[in-house]
N, C-alpha and C positions, 0 to 999 in steps of 0.2 A: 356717614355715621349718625348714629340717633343720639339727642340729649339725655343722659339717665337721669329715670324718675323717680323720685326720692318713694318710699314707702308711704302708701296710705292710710290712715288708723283714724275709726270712728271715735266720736266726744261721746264718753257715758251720759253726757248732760243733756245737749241738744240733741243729740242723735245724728249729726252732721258729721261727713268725713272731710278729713284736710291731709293737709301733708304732715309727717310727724316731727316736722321741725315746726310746726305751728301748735302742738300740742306736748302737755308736762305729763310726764308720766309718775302713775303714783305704784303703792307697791301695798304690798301684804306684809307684815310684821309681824310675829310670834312676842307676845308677853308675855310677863310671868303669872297673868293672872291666867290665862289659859285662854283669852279672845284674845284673836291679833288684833291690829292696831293699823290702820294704813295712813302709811307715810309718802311723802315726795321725792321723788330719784329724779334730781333736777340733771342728775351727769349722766344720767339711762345706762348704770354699770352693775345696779340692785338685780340677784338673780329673783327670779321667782317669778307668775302671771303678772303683769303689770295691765293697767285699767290706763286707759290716756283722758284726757280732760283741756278742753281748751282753758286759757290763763284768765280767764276772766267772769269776776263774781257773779254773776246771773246763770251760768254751766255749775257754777262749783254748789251755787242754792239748791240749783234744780237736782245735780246730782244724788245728791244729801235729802231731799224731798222724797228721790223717787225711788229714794236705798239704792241708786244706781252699782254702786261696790259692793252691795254686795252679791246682786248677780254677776256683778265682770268678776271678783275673784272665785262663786261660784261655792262659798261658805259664809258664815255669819263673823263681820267685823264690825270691830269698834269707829263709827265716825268721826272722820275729824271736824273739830270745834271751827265755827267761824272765825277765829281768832288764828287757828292754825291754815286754813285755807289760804284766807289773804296773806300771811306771813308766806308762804310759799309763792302765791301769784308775784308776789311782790319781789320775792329773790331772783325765780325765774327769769322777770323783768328786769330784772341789775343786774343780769349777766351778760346783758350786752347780746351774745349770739343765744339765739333756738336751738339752733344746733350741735351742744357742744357734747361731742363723743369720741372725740381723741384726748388720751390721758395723756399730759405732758411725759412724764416717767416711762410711756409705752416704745417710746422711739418713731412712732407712726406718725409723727407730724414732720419730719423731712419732707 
């Protein structure tokens, strides 16, 4: 039997692929102002194109430098603030696992 391999997903920052439990996935938001808004789906349960981003500020600069989001979602978004980046690198980080994608509530964690 072969080891399964976890999915592969490129960083909008460096351009570097890894495994997706090494990288946060962020999302596209609808406001009310009528730009979305992109946000972090640190439990990867947010429907919609999601953009992945390795956790750490020099991806998250560069990504923001190079409008990275908004070619991955492929319309015109509001960036997030330096303030909210790290705020997210930093949760992601105090979650203990990368990979968390079973909902307690699901029953799929037996």
């Amino acid at each position: 039997m072969s080891e399964q391999q976890s999915p592969r997903r490129t960083c909008i920052g460096c351009r570097q692929t890894a495994d997706q439990t090494q990288l946060m996935r962020w999302v596209r938001e609808k406001s009310e102002g009528g730009q979305a808004a992109v946000v972090p789906d640190l439990r990867r349960r947010m429907s919609g194109r999601g953009a992945w981003l390795h956790p750490d500020p020099a991806c998250a600069a560069a990504a923001v430098r190079k409008r990275a989001f908004n070619r991955a979602f492929r319309a015109q978004v509001r960036m997030p603030d330096e303030a909210r980046l790290t705020a997210a690198i930093d949760a992601f980080h105090s979650m203990g696992r990368a990979d968390v994608t079973v909902q307690p509530e699901s029953g799929s964690e037996i």
